[in-house]
TORVO-999001 format. One record per residue: residue in three letters; x, y, z of N, C-alpha, C in turn. Coordinates in steps of 0.2 Angstrom, whole numbers, plus 5000, padded with zeros to 4 digits. Example, Ala and Ser with C-alpha at 12.3 -4.5 7.8 and 13.67 -1.06 7.14 Angstrom:
residues 2
ala506649725039506249785039506649845039 ser506449895035506849955036506450005039 
***
This chain:
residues 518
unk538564926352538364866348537664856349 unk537164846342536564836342536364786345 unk535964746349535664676352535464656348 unk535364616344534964556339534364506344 unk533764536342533364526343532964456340 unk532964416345532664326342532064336339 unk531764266335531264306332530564266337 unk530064326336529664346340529064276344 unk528864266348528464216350527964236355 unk527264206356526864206359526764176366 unk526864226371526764176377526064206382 unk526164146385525464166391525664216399 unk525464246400525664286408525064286411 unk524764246415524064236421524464306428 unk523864366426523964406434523664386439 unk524064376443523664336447523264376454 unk523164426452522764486456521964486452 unk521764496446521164486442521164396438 unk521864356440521764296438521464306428 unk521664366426521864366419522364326417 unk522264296410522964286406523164316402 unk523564356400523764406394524064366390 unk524364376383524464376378525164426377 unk525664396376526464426376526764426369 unk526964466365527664456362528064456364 unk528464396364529064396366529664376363 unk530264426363530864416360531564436365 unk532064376364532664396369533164406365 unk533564446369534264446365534864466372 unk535364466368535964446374536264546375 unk536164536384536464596384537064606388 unk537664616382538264626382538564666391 unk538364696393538364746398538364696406 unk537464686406537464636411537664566410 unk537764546403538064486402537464436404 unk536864446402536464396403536064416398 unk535464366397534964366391534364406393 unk533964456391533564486392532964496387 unk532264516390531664476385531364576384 unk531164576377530864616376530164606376 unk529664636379528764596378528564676377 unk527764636373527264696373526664646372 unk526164656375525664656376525064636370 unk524764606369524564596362523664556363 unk523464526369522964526371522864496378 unk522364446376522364406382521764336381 unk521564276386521264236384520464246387 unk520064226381519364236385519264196390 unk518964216396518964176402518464096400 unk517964106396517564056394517764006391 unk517864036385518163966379518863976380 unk519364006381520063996384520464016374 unk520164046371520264076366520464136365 unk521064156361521564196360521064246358 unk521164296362520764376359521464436359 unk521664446352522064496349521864566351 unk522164616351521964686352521964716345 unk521664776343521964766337522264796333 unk522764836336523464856335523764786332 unk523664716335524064666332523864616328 unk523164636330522664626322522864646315 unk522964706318523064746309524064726307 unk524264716313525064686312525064616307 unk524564576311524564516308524264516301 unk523764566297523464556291524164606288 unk524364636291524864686285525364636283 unk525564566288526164526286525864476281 unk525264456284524864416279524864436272 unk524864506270524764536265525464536262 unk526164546264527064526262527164456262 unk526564406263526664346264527064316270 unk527264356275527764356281527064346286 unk527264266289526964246295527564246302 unk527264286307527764276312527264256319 unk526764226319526264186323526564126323 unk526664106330526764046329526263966332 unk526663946328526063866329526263806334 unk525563806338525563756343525163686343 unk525663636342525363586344525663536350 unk525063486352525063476359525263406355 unk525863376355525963276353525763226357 unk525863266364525763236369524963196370 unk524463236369523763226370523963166363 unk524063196357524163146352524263086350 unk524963086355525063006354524562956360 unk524462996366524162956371523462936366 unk523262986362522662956357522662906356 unk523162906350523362846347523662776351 unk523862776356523962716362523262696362 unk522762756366522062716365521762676360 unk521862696353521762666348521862616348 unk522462616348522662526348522562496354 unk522462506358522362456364521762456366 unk521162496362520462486366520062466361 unk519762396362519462336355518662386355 unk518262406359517662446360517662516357 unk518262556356518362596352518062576344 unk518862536342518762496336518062466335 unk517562436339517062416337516462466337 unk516662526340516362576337516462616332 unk517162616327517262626322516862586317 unk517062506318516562476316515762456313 unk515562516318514662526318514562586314 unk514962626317514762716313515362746308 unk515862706304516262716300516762796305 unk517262786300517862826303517762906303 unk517362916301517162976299516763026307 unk516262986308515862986311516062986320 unk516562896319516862906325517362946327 unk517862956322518263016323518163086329 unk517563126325517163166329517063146335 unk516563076335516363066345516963066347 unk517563056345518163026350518163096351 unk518263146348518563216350518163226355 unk517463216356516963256359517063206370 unk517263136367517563076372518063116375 unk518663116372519263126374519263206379 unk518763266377518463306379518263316385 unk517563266384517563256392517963216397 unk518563196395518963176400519363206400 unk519663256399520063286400520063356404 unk519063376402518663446405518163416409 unk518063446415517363436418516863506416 unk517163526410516463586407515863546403 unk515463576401514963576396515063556390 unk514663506386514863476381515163516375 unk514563576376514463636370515063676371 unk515463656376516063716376516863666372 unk516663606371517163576365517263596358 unk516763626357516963676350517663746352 unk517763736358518363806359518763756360 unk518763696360519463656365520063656361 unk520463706362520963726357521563666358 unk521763646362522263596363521963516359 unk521363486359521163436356521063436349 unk521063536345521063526337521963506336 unk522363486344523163486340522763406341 unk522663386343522563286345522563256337 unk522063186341522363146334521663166332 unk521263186335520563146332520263236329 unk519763256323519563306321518763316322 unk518663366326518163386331517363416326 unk516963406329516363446324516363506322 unk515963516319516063596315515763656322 unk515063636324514763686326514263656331 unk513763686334513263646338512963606335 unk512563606329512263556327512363506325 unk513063506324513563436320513263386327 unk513663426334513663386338512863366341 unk512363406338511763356339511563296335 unk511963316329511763256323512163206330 unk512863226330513363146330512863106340 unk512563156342512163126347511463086346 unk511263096338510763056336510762986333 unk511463006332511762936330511962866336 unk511962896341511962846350511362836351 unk510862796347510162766349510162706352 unk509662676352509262606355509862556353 unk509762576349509662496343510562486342 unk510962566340511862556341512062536349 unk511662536353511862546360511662456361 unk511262436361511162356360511662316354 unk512062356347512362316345513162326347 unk513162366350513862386353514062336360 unk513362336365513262296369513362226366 unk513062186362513162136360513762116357 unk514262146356514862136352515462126358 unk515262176363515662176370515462116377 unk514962086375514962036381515361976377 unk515361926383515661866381515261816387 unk515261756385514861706388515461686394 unk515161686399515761656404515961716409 unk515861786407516061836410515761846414 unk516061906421515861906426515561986425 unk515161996427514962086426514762116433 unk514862166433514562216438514262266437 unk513562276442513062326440512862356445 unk513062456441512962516445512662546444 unk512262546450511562606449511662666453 unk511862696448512062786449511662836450 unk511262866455510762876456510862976456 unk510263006456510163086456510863106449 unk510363106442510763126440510063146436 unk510163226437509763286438509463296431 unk509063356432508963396423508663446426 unk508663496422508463576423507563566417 unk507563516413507163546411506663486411 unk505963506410505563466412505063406405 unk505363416400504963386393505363306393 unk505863296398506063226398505763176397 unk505463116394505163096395505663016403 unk506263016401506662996406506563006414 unk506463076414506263096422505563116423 unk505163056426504363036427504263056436 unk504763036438504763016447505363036452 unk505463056455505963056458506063156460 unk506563176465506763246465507463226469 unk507663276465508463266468508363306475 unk509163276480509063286488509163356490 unk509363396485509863466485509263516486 unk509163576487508763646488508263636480 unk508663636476508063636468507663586467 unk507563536471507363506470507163486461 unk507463466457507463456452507263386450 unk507063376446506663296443507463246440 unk507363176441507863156441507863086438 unk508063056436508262986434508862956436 unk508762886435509362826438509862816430 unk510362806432510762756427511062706428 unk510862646426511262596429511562556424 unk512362566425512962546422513162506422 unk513262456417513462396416514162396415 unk514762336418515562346418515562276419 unk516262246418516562176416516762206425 unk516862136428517062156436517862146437 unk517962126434518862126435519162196432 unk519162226429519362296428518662356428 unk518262326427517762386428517762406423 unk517862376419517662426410516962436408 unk516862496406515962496404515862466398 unk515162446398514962386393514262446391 unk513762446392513162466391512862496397 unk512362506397511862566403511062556400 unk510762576405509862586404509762646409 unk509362676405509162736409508362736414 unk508362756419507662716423507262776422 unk506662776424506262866427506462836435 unk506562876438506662876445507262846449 unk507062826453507662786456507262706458 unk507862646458507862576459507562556463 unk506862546467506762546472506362486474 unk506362426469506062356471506662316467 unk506562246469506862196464506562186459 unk506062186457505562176449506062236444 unk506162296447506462336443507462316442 unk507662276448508262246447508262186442 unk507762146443507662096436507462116430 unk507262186430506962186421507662226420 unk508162256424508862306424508962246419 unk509262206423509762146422509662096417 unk508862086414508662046409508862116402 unk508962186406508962226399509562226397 unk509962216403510762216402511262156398 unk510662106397510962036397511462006402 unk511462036407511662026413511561946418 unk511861916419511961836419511661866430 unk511361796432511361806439511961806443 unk512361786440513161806446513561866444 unk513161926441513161986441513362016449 unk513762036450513662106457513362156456 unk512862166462512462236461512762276466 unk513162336463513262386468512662446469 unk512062426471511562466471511662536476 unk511162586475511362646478511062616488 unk511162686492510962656498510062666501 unk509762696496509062706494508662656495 unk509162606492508662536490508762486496 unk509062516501509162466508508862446513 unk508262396514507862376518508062316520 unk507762286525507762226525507462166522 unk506862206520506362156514506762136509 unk506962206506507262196500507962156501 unk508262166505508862136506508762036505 unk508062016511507761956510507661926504 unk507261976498507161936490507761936488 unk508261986490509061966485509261906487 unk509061896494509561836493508961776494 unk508461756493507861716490508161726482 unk508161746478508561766471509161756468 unk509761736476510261706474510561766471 unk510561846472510961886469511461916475 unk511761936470512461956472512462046473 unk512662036479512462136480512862156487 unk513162216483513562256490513062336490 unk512962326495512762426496512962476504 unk512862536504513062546509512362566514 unk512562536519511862556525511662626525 unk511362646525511162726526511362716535 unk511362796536511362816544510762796548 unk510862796554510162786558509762716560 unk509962676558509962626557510062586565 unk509662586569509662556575510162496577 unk510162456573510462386572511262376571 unk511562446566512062486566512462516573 unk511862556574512062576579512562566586 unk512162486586511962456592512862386591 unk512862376584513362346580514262376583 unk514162456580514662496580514762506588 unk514362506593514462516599514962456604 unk514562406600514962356605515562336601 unk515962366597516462326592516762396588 unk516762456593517062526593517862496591 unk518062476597518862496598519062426593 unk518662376592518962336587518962346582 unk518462386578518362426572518962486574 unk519262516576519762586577520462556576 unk520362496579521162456577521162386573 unk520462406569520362326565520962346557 unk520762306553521462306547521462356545 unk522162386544522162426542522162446531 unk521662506528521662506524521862556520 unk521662596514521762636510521462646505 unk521062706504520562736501520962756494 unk520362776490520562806484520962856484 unk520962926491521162976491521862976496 unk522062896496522662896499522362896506 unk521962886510521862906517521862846522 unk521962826526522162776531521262776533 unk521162696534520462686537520562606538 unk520462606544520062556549519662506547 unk519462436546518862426544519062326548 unk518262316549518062256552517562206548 unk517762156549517062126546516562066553 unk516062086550515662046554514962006550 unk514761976552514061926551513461976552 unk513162006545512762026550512261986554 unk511862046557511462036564510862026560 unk510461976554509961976553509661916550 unk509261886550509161826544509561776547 unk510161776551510361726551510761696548 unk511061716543511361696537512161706537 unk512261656536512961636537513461666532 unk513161716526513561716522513461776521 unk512861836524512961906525513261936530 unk513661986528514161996530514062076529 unk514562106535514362176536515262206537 unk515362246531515862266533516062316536 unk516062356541516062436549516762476546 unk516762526543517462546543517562616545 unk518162646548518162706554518662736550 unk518362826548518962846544519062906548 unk519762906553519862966559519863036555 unk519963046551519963116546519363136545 unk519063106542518263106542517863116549 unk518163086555517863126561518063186562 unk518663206560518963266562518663326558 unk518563316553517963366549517363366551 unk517163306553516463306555516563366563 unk517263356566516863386572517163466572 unk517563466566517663556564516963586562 unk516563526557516163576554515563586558 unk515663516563515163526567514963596574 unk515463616574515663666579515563736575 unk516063736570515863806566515063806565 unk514563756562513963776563513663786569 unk513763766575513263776579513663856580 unk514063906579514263966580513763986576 unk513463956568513264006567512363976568 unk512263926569511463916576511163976581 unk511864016582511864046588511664106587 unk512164136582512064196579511264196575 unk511064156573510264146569509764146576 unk509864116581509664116586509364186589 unk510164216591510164286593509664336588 unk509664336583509464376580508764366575 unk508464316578507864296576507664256567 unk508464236566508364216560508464166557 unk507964116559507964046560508063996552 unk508263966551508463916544508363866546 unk507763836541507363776543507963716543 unk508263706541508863656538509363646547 unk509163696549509463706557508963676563 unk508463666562507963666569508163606572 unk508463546570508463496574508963526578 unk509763556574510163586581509863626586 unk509563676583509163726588508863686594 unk508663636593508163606598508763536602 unk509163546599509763496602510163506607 unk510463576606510963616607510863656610 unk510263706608510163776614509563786619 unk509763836622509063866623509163936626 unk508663946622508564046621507964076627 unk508164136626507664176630507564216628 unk506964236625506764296621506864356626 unk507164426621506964486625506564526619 unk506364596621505864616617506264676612 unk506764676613507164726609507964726607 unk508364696611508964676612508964596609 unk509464576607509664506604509464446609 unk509164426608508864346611509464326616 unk509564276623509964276626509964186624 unk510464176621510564106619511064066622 unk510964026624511563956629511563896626 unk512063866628511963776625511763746630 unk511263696628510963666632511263606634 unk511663576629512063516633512863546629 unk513063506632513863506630514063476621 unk514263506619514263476611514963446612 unk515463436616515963406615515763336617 unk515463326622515363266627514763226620 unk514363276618514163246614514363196607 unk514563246605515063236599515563176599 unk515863156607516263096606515763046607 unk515263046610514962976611514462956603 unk514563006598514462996593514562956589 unk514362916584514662876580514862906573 unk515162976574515463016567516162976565 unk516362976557516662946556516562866554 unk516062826556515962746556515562756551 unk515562676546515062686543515062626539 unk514562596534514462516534514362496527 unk514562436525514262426519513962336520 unk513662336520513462276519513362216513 unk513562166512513462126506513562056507 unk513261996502513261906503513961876500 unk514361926496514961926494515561876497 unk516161866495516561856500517261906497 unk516961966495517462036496517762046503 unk518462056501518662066507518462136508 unk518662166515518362236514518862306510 unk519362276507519762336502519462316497 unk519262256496518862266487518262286490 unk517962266494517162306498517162366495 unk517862396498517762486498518162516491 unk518462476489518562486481518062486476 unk517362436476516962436474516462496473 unk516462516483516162546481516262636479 unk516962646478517062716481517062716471 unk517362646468517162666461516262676459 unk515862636461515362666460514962756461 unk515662786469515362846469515862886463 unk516362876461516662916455516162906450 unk516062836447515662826441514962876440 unk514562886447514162946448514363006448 unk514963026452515263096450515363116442 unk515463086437515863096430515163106430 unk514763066429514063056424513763126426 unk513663146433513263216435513363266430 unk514063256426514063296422513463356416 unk513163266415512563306413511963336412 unk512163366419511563436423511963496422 unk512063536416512263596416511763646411 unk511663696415511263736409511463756402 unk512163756402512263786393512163726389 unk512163656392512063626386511463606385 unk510963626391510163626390510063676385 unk510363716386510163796381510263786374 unk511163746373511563756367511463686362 unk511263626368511163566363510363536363 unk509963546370509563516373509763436371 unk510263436376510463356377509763346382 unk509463356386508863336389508263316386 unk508163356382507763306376507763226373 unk507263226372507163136369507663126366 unk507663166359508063146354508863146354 unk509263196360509863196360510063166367 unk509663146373509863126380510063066380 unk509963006376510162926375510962946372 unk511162986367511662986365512163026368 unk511963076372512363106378512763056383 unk512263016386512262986390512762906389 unk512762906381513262856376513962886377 unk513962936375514562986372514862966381 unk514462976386514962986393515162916394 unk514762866394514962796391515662776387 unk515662816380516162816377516962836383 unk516862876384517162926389517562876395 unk517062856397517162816404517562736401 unk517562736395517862666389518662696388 unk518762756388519462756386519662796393 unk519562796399519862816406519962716409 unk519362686407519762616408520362596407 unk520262626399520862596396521462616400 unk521562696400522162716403522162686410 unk521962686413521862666420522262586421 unk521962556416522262496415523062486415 unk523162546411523962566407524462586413 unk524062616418524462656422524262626429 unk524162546428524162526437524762496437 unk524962526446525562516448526062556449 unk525862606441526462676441526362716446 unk525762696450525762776457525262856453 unk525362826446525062896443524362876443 unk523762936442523262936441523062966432 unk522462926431522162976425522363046423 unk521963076428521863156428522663186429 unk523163156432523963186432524263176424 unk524263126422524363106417524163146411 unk523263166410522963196406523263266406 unk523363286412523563376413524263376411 unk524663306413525363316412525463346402 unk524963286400525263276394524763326390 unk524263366388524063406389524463466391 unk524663486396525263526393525863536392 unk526063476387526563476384526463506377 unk526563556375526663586366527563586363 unk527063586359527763616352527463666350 unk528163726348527863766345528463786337 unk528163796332528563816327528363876322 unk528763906319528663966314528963936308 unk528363976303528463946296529063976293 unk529264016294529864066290530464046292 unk530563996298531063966300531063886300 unk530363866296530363786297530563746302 unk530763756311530963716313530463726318 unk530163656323529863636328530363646335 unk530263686339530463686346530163656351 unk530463596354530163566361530463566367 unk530063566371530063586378530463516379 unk530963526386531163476387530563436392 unk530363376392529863336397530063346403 unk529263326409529563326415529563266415 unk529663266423529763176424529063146427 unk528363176424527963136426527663126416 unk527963166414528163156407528463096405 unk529063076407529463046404529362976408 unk528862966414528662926417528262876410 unk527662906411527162896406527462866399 unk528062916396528362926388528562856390 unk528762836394529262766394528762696396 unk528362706401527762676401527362636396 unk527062706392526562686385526962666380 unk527762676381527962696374527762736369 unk527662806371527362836367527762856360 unk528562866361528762886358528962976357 unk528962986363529063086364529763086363 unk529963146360530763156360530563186366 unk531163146370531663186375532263246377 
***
């Protein structure tokens, strides 16, 4: 008896020895004998590692144009509903989309959504959203080629960015304001980045962002870009008058800007500000010493990454001032790291030691920790000159402060601030060399509209965010979830085949109401 053969389908197979993905025919059919279903495959390409694009071989090249040619398509088609409908929920539920419909017609926004929805969904390069194959299934229809997507970047200027601003405030509202600081460029004709070097080896020229949001959800409203970094109050009052920003604003500033002078004029100023203490700080020090073990067993809290931490509040020790307030909080996993990696590096202090090959990044340990005796031919004879354990406890690794005149308790303190350090992780986005190369987004005329577009970005992750508190689920689970869920169908059979959902799937489905078959 012949096997009848299903008709044929395209699947993925990832080797996970070269981490290729290959490209499959595949067809099953029932075998009579072992009494089970069994798959016929043959090989047909694989995906480019870059754009994530079907590359054919072309033995299946010439298959697919011979069928082309009888009119017989046997490729099948995929689309993603899932990306789709969560589109479409956005649509409805986020007023700032629509009023950005409003400004640059449907046509125009359509595109930036694709290019939005993109960077949320990729931490790639903007220029690599022309391959995003799963977002040509969405709702929204993406630009042609690179220079569409510089056109649609020239359209995010001064003047959109102030009426979009203008549409989104309301009188009576509470705002908070984030200054996002080291957010880099590779190239130097910015007129943006005047002052500043990032803290990293390349030292690279840099600019501030600082991000304006409604303070009860954190939704982004507008941004100013600075040259440099925020480092008086004069430059916090011209932010804040650029911002429309009322004086009962909160300033979650970077920890650059923390002195005591300047701390002085915030609160001569009557402003509102949380930031965190830099290290080193004698007054800290001296803080964390005597209020160790009440800080180790003070309230108990819960970080963004799920982690158990400790936290105290105190008055601080300066000024006087009965209303600032110093929040100390103890993260024991974070010591724990601290004193792993503290120890793997001094092993290898030792070995640079012995061998004469010192890394300047290393001298304070060297001078902390050892001490060598040169020989004239044989490997240096190298010892620890104190104990690193004894040291390392009396340490104040793991501790660490934020300061502010607030009356945040310390889980909105550390809520506050840890959304300020993601809002600067998304944004870094913008220091990648292909898109310097494929868009020159760092130039004058495309950097204001880059810097929108992530804006736009950051407008529809509140939304969701807002959708999904309480369910346990995050953004990025939700996006990967639905994302990939496809359908796939053949024109010669007219019928769609769906995966059955999982249950972070059906989580969501029933959530948003999206409306997925189950």
């Amino acid at each position: 008896m012949e096997a009848t053969l299903s008709p044929p389908k395209v699947i993925e197979i990832t080797n996970k020895k070269n981490n290729v993905t290959y490209l499959y025919e595949d067809q099953h059919y029932w075998d009579p004998h072992k009494k089970q279903t069994r798959h016929k495959r043959r090989c047909i390409g694989k995906l480019d590692r870059v754009t994530g694009q079907r590359v054919y071989n072309p033995a299946y090249r010439e298959k697919i144009s011979r069928q082309e040619d009888t009119g017989m398509q046997v490729i099948p088609t995929f689309t993603s509903p899932g990306l789709a409908r969560l589109q479409d929920y956005v649509q409805q539920h986020c007023r700032p989309i629509q009023e950005l419909a409003s400004l640059l017609g449907p046509d125009a926004t359509d595109r930036l959504l694709h290019l939005a929805w993109f960077l949320l969904c990729n931490r790639r390069p903007l220029s690599f959203a022309l391959f995003w194959e799963q977002g040509k299934s969405g709702l929204h229809q993406g630009p042609a080629d690179l220079q569409a997507v510089r056109e649609l970047l020239r359209l995010l200027d001064v003047e959109l960015l102030r009426t979009w601003q203008a549409k989104l405030t309301q009188g009576g509202q509470k705002y908070a304001v984030f200054d996002l600081c080291a957010i880099a460029s590779y190239e130097n004709h910015n007129p943006y980045l005047q002052y500043g070097y990032n803290r990293d080896s390349e030292a690279l020229e840099q600019n501030t962002i600082v991000l304006l949001t409604t303070y009860e959800r954190f939704h982004p409203i507008s941004f100013q870009i600075l040259p440099g970094t925020m480092l008086d109050c004069r430059t916090v009052d011209e932010t804040l008058s650029f911002l429309d920003a009322d004086d009962a604003s909160i300033l979650m500033l970077n920890r650059r800007f923390f002195s005591l002078s300047r701390i002085e004029q915030l609160l001569q100023q009557n402003r509102s500000f949380l930031f965190r203490v830099p290290t080193r700080q004698g007054w800290l020090d001296e803080l964390i010493a005597s209020n160790r073990q009440a800080i180790e067993t003070g309230i108990g809290l819960v970080d963004s990454q799920k982690r158990n931490i400790r936290s105290l509040r105190l008055l601080a020790p300066f000024f006087g001032n009965q209303s600032l307030y110093v929040h100390l909080f103890y993260d024991e996993l974070w010591r724990t790291n601290q004193r792993e990696n503290l120890f793997s590096l001094l092993g290898r202090c030792k070995r640079e030691l012995e061998t004469g090959q010192h890394v300047e990044e290393h001298a304070r340990l060297y001078e902390t920790y050892f001490r060598v005796r040169k020989r004239s031919k044989a490997l240096h004879h190298v010892q620890l000159a104190s104990d690193p354990v004894q040291r390392f406890e009396a340490s104040h690794a793991g501790f660490w402060a934020l300061v502010t005149n607030t009356e945040l308790s310390s889980q909105e303190a550390l809520d506050m601030y840890e959304k300020r350090n993601a809002f600067e992780r998304r944004f870094d986005n913008l220091m990648n060399f292909e898109d310097c190369q494929n868009l020159q987004v760092q130039s004058p005329q495309y950097f204001l509209g880059r810097v929108f577009l992530q804006l736009i970005s950051e407008t529809i992750r509140a939304v969701l965010h807002e959708a999904l508190e309480g369910s346990g689920l995050s953004v990025e689970e939700v996006l990967f979830s639905l994302s990939d869920l496809r359908n796939v169908s053949f024109s010669e059979q007219g019928t769609c085949y769906c995966g059955r959902l999982t249950s972070v799937q059906k989580k969501v489905n029933e959530l948003l109401h999206l409306g997925l078959e189950t």
